[in-house]
C-alpha positions in Angstrom: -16.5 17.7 0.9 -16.9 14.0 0.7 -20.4 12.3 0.3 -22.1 10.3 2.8 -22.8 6.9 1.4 -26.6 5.6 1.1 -25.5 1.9 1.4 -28.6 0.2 0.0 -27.3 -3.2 1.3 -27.2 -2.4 4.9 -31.6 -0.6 4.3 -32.3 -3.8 1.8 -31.0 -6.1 5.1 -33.5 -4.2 7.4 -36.6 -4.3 5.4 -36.2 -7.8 4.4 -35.3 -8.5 8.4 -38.9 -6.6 8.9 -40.5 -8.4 6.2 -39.4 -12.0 7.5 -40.6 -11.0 11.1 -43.7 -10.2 9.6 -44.4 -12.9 7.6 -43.4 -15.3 10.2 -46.1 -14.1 12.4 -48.5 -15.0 9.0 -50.4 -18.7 9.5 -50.5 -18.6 5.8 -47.7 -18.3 3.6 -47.4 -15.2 0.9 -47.1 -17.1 -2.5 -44.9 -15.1 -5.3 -44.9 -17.2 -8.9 -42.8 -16.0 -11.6 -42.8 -16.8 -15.4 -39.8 -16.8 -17.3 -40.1 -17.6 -20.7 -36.8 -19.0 -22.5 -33.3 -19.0 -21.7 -31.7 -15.7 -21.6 -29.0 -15.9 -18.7 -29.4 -12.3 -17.1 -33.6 -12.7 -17.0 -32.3 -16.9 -15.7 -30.2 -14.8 -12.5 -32.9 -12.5 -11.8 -35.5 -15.4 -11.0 -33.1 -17.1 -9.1 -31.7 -14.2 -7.0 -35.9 -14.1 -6.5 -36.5 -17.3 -5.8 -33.5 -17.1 -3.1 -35.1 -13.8 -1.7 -38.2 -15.1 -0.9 -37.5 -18.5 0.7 -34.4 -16.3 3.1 -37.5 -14.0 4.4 -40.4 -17.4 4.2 -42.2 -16.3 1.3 -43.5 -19.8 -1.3 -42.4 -19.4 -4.5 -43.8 -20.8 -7.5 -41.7 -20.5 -11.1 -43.3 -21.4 -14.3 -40.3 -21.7 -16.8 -41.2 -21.5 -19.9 -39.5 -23.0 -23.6 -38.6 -20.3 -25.7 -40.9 -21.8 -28.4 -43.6 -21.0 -26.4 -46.7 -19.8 -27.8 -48.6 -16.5 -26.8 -51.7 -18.1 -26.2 -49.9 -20.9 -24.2 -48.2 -18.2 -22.3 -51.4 -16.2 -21.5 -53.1 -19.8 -20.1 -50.3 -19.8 -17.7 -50.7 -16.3 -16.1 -54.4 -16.7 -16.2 -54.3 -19.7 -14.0 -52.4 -18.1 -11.9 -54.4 -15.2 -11.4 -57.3 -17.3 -10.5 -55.8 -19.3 -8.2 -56.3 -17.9 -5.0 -53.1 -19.7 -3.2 -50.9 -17.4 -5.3 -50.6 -13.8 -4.0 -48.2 -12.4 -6.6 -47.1 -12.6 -9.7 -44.2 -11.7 -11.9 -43.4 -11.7 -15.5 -39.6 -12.0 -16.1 -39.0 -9.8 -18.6 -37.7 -9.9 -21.4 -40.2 -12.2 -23.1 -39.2 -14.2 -26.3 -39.5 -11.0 -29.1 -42.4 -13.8 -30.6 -44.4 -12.7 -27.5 -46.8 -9.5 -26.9 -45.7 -8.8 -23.3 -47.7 -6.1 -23.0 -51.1 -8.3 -23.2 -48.9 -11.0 -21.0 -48.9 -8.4 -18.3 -51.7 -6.9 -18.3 -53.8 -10.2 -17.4 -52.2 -10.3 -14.1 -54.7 -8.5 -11.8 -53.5 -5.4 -10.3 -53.6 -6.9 -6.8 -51.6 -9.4 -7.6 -48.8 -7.0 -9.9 -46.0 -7.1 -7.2 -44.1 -5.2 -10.3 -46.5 -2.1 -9.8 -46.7 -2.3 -13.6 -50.4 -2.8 -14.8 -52.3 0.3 -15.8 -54.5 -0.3 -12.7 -51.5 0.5 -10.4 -49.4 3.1 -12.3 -53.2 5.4 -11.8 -53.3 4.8 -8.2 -49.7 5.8 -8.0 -50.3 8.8 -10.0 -53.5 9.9 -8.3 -52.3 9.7 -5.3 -54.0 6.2 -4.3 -52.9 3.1 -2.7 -51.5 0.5 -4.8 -48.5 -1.9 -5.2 -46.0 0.8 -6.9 -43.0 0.0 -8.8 -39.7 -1.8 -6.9 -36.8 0.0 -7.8 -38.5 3.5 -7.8 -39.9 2.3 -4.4 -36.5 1.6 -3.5 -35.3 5.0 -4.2 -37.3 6.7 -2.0 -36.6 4.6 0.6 -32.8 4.7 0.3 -33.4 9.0 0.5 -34.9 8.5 3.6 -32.7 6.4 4.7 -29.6 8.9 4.2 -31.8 11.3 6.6 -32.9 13.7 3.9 -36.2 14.9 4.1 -37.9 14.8 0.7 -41.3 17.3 1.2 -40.6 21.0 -0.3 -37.2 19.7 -2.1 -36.3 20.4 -5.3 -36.2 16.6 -6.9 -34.8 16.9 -10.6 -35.4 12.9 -12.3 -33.3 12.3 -15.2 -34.6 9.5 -17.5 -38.3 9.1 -18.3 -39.1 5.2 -18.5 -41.8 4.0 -17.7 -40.2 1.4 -15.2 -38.2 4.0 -13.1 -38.2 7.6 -14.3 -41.9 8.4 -14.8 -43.0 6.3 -11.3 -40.1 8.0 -9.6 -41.5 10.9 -10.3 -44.9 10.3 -9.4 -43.8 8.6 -5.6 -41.5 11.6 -5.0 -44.6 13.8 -6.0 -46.5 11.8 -3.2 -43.8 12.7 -1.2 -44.4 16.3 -1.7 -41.1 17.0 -3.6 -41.2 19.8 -6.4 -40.1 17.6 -9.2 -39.1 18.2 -12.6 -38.5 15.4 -15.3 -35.9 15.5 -17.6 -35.0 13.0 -20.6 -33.1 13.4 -23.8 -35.1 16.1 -25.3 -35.0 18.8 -22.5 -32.7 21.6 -23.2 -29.9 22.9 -20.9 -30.2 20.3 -18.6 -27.0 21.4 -16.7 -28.9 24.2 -15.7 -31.8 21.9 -14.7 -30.1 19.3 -12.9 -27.8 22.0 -11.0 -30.7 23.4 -9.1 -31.4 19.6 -7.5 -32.0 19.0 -3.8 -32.1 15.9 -4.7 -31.1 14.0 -7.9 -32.2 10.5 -9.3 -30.2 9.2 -12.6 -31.7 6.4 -15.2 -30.6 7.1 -18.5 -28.4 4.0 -19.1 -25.8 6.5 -20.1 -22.4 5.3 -17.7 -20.8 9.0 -16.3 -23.3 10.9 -17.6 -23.8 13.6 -14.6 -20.5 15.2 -14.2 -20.0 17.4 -11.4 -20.4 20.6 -13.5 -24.1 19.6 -13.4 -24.6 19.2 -9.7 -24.8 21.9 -6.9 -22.9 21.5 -3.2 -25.0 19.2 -1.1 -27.1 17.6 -3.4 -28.5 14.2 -2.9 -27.4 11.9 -5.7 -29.6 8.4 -6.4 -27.8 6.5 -9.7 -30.1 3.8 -10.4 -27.7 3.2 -13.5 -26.2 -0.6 -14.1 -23.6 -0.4 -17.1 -20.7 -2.8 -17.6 -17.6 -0.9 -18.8 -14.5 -2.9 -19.1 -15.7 -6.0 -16.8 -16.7 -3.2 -14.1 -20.0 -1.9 -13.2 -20.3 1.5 -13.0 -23.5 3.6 -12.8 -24.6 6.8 -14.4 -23.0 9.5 -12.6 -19.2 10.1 -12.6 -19.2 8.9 -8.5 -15.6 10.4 -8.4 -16.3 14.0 -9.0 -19.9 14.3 -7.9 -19.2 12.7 -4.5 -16.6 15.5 -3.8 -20.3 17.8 -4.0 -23.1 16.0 -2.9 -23.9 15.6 0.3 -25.5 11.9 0.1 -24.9 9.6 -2.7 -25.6 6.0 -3.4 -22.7 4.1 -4.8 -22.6 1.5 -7.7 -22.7 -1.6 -7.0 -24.5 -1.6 -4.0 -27.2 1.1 -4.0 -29.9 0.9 -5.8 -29.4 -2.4 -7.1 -30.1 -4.1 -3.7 -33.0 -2.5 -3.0 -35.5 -4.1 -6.5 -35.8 -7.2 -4.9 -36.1 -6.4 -1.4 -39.0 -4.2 -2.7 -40.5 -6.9 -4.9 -40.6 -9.2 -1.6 -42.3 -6.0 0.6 -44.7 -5.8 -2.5 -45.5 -9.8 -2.1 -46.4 -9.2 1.4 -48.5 -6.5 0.9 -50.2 -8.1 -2.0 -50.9 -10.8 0.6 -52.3 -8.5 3.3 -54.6 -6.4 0.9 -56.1 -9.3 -0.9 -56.7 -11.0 3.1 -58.3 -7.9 4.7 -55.4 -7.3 6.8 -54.3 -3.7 7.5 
């Protein structure tokens, strides 16, 4: 058989369409700032492909850009001020800081209902128990790309590879919420092959390119490879997409599955930021 693909272009063009339409029926404007400290050229894309996000769908941006001599008390005055002002309705720490920097103390200053990351303590518990709260993008993202490709999640076996606390562990949790049966691998877990080939579903981040082979995958499986790695000027994800394809039934290629989606998520989180600090349901 030959996968369906879960093109997270085509779903990151209809929730930002949604978005847009919703926020244009706003009189006030959601207000995302971000804070990028020095001049690394990846973290310098990110903001931008950000910054371009939210003026397509009418969200204000405002960017705080940082030297990388910066100080970490100088740093921490800058996301404080932010947090108190009450025209600003999310905020966003490009990471990676300047290795001079605590980020950890950076981040947690923003309040958690203003962390359109979904990564303050505050928000990784509500996720967990079960509350509402702004949740991580790109683990957001994934569920909404398995929905997308028609699957229903509740009483599935969903087997997470990669534990981090950016997309592994809060992938986990949302597909919990979902009522999957999940299991969470990482490096330590033995016989993983045996593990992984007993997915209904599958989600990859172990910044390992190929890693899943299609030994390790049952027939009809639904694959999710949040994996970005640059091989040879190419990027390529962390399932072999040529061999597992030819089992799954649903898979999201790379680029142009999960990858789409962190953004478009970070813009849905702005917005509900917004409505949750207005009152508005």
């Amino acid at each position: 058989m030959s996968a369906k693909l879960i093109d997270g272009k085509a779903l990151s063009a209809i929730i930002r369409a949604e978005t847009a339409k919703e926020v244009s029926t706003l009189t006030e404007k959601p207000c995302l700032a971000v804070v990028m400290a020095g001049d690394d050229p990846a973290s310098a894309i990110y903001v931008r492909n950000k910054e371009k996000a939210a003026a397509e769908i009418g969200i204000l941006t405002v960017s705080e850009y940082l030297p990388g001599s910066v100080t970490q008390s100088e740093t921490e005055n800058v996301v404080k001020e932010l947090a108190a002002n009450r025209g600003v309705h999310g905020i966003l720490v490009q990471l990676p800081l300047p290795a001079h920097l605590d980020a950890e103390k950076v981040m947690s200053l923003i309040p958690a209902e203003k962390d359109v990351d979904g990564f303050t303590a505050q928000n990784a518990g509500n996720m967990f128990l079960g509350k509402e709260g702004l949740f991580a993008c790109t683990p957001s993202g994934v569920v909404e790309l398995i929905k997308f490709a028609g699957v229903e999640i509740a009483g599935k076996h969903a087997v997470v590879v990669g534990r981090s606390n950016i997309v592994g562990k809060p992938a986990a949790a949302l597909l919990l919420k979902e009522n999957a049966t999940v299991t969470l691998c990482h490096s330590k877990t033995r016989n993983l092959a045996e593990i992984t080939r007993q997915a209904d579903i599958l989600v990859v981040a172990t910044g390992k390119p190929g890693f899943i082979t299609a030994d390790m995958v049952k027939d009809g499986v639904t694959v999710i490879d949040v994996g970005i790695n640059r091989i040879d000027g190419k990027v390529v994800g962390d399932v072999d997409f040529a061999s597992v394809s030819e089992k799954a039934y649903a898979i999201t290629p790379v680029p142009g599955g999960v990858g789409p989606m962190t953004i478009t998520m970070l813009m849905k989180n702005t917005l509900k930021a917004y409505k949750m600090q207005n009152g508005i349901k």
